[in-house]
C-alpha positions in Angstrom: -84.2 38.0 -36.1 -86.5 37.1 -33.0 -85.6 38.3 -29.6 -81.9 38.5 -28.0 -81.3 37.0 -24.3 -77.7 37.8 -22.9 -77.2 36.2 -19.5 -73.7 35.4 -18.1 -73.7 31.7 -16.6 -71.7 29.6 -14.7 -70.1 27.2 -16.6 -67.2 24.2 -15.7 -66.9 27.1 -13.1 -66.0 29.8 -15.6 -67.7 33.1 -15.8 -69.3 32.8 -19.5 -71.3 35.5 -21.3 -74.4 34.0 -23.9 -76.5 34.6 -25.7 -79.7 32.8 -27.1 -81.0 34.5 -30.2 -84.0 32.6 -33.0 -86.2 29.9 -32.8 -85.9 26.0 -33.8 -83.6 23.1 -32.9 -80.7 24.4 -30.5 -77.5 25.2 -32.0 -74.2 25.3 -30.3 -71.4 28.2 -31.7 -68.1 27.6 -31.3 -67.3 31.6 -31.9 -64.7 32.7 -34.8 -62.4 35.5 -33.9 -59.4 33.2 -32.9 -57.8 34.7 -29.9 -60.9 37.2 -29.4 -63.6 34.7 -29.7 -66.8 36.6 -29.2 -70.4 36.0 -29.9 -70.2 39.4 -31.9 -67.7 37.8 -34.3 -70.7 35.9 -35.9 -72.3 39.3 -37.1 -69.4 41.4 -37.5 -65.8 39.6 -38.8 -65.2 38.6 -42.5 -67.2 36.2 -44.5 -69.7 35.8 -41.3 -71.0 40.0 -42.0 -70.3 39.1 -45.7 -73.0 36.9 -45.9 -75.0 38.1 -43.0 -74.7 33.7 -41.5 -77.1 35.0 -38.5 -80.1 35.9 -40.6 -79.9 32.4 -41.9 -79.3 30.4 -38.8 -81.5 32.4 -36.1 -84.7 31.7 -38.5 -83.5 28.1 -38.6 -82.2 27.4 -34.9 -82.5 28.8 -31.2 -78.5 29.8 -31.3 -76.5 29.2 -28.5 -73.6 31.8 -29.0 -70.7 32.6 -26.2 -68.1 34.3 -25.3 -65.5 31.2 -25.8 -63.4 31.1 -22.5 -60.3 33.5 -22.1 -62.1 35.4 -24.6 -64.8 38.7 -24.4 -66.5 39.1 -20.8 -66.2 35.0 -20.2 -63.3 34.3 -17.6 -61.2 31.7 -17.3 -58.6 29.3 -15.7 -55.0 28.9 -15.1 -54.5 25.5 -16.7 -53.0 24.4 -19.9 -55.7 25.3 -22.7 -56.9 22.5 -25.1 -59.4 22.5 -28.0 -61.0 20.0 -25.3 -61.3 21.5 -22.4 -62.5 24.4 -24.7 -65.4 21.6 -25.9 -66.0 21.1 -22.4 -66.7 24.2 -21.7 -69.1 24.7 -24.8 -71.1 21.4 -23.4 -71.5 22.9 -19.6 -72.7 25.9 -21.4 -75.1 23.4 -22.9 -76.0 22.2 -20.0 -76.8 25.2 -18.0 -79.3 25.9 -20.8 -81.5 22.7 -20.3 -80.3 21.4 -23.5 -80.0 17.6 -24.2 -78.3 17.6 -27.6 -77.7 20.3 -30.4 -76.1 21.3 -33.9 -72.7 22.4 -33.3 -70.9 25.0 -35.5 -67.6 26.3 -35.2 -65.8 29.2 -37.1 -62.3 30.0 -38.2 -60.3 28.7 -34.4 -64.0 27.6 -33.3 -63.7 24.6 -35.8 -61.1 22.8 -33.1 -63.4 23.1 -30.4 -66.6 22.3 -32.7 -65.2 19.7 -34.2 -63.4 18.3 -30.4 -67.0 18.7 -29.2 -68.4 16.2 -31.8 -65.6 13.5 -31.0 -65.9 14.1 -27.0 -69.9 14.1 -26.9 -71.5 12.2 -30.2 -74.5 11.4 -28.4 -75.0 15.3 -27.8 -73.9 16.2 -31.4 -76.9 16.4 -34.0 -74.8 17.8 -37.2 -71.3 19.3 -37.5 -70.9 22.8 -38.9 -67.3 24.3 -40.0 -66.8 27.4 -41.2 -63.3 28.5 -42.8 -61.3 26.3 -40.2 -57.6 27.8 -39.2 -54.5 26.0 -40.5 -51.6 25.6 -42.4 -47.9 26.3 -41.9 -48.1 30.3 -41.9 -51.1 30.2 -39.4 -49.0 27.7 -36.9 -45.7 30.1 -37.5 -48.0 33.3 -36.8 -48.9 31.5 -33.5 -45.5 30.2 -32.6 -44.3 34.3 -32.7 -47.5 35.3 -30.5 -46.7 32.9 -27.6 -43.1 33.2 -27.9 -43.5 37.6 -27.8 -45.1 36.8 -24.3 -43.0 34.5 -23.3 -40.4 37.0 -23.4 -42.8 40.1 -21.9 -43.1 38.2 -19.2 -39.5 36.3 -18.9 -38.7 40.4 -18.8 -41.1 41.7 -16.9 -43.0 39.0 -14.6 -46.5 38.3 -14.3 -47.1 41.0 -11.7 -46.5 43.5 -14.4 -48.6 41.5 -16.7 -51.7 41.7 -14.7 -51.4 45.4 -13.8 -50.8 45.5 -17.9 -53.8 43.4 -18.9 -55.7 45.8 -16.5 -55.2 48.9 -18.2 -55.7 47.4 -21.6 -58.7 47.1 -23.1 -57.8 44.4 -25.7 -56.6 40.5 -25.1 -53.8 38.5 -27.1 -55.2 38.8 -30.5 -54.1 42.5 -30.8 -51.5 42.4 -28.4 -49.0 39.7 -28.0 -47.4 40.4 -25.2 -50.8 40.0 -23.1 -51.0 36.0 -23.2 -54.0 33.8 -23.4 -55.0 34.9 -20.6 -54.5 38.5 -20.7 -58.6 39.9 -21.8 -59.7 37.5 -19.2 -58.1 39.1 -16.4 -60.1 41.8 -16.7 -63.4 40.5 -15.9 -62.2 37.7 -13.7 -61.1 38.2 -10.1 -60.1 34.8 -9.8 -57.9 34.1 -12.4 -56.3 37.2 -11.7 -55.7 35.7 -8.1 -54.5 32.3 -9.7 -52.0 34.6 -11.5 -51.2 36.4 -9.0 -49.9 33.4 -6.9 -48.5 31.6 -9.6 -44.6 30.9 -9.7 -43.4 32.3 -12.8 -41.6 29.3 -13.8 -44.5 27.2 -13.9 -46.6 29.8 -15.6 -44.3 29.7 -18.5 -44.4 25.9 -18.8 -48.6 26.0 -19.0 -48.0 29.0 -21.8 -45.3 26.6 -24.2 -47.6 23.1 -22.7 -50.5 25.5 -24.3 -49.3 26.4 -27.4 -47.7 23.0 -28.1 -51.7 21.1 -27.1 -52.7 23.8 -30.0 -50.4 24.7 -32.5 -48.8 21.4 -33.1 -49.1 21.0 -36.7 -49.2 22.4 -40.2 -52.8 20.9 -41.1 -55.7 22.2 -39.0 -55.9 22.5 -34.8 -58.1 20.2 -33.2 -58.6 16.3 -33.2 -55.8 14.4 -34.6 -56.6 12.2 -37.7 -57.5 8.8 -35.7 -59.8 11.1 -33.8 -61.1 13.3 -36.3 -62.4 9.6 -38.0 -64.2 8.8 -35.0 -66.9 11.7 -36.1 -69.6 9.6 -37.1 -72.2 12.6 -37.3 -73.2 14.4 -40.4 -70.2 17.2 -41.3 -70.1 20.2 -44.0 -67.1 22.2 -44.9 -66.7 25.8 -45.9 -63.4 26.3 -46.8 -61.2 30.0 -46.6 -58.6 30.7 -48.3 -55.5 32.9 -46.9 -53.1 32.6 -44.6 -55.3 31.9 -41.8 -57.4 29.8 -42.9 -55.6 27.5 -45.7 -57.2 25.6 -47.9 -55.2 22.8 -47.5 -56.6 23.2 -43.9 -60.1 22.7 -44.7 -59.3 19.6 -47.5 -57.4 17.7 -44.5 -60.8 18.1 -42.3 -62.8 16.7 -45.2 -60.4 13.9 -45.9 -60.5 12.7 -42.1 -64.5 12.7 -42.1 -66.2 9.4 -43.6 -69.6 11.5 -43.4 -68.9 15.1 -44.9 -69.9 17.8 -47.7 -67.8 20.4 -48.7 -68.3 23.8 -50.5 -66.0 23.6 -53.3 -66.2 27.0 -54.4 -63.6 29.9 -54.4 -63.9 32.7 -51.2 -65.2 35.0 -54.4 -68.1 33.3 -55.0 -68.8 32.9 -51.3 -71.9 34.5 -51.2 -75.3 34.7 -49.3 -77.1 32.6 -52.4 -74.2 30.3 -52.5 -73.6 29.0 -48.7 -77.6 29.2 -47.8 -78.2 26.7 -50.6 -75.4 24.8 -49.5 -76.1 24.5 -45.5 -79.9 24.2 -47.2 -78.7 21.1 -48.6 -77.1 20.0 -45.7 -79.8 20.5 -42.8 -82.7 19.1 -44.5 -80.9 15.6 -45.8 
């Protein structure tokens, strides 16, 4: 792998940690990790350290990875959170970097943003990347449980006690409920801390259930609805999980929305280096 650069930029005014790794045609990553959305996730979670995915795409593409904001050392912003405002942030990110267009590739959550990104910017998008995409009724019940568990922290406790909590903590919602969305975030941002801190409880509650509903608001996969999801007219390819995560069923309702799109129809078993290379092989040179 050719030289790391880790910088942390300003972008749509959040506080973002990247990293630009390999050599080639830029390529955006929407980070898996779901509520812990690191660049490290696409070296060291599940079936991206199974197969090692960064060997193959840093001698391919100069990689764009981030911190995905409210996640890692990226900041934040007291609003209600969207798989487009997440896009958004993934194109000023972009944009800071001097780049005109890009792949894009999204993991596990990162497939809503990724594929959001696509719909939002098509003139931007070269090809569409998705890796194991979230979904499916357990996944959107999981969620329901992780917002509501803060919802009652807080409703308990109030969001002064939150912020002195996410403070002493040194992980965010995806280990710990009762932190909120916002919680890992308030550790390396002063001014969403601030936001918080001036925030009428009330009205932070409404953008945590306006949040989850803009996110988890269906049993197929997050992200674009159908009629949006068939405006994608860029190359796609699917590689689909398999557990209660990452449903199958998820990944099959992507494909079926996508008039352009080639999907890995192969069991998480036999999921190997060999198998996806030849497959994105496939995929980037047609």
């Amino acid at each position: 792998m050719t030289k790391i650069t880790t910088q942390m930029l300003d972008a749509d005014g959040i506080p973002t940690r990247v990293s630009v790794i390999g050599k080639g045609e830029p390529l955006l990553m929407f980070s898996p990790g779901g509520f812990d959305a690191t660049l490290e996730k696409w070296t060291d979670l599940g079936i991206y350290k199974k197969i090692d995915i960064m060997s193959y795409l840093a001698d391919r593409f100069t990689c764009i990875l981030f911190d995905r904001r409210e996640c890692g050392k990226s900041g934040g912003r007291l609003e209600i959170l969207d798989f487009a405002g997440m896009a958004r942030h993934g194109n000023a990110v972009l944009e800071q970097l001097g780049q005109r267009s890009a792949h894009v590739i999204g993991g596990c959550l990162g497939c809503a943003p990724a594929s959001e990104f696509a719909r939002l910017y098509p003139n931007l998008t070269t090809s569409l990347n998705l890796v194991w995409p979230v979904g499916g009724a357990r996944y959107r019940i999981r969620n329901f449980g992780r917002f509501s568990t803060h919802l009652a922290w807080v409703s308990e406790h109030g969001t002064g006690a939150l912020i002195e909590k996410a403070l002493g903590s040194e992980v965010g919602f995806a280990k710990d409920s009762t932190l909120g969305p916002w919680g890992g975030s308030l550790r390396v941002d002063e001014g969403l801390s601030e936001s918080l801190r001036t925030c009428d409880e009330a009205a932070y509650g409404r953008l945590v259930q306006a949040s989850y509903r803009a996110m988890f608001d269906c049993d197929s996969a997050p992200g674009p609805r159908p009629e949006e999801l068939m405006q994608i007219a860029r190359p796609v390819c699917i590689l689909p999980g398999a557990d209660e995560s990452h449903a199958r069923s998820a990944a099959h309702f992507v494909k079926e929305c996508l008039s352009d799109s080639r999907f890995l129809d192969l069991p998480i078993d036999a999921q190997n280096s060999d198998s996806v290379f030849t497959f994105f092989d496939d995929f980037y040179r047609a």
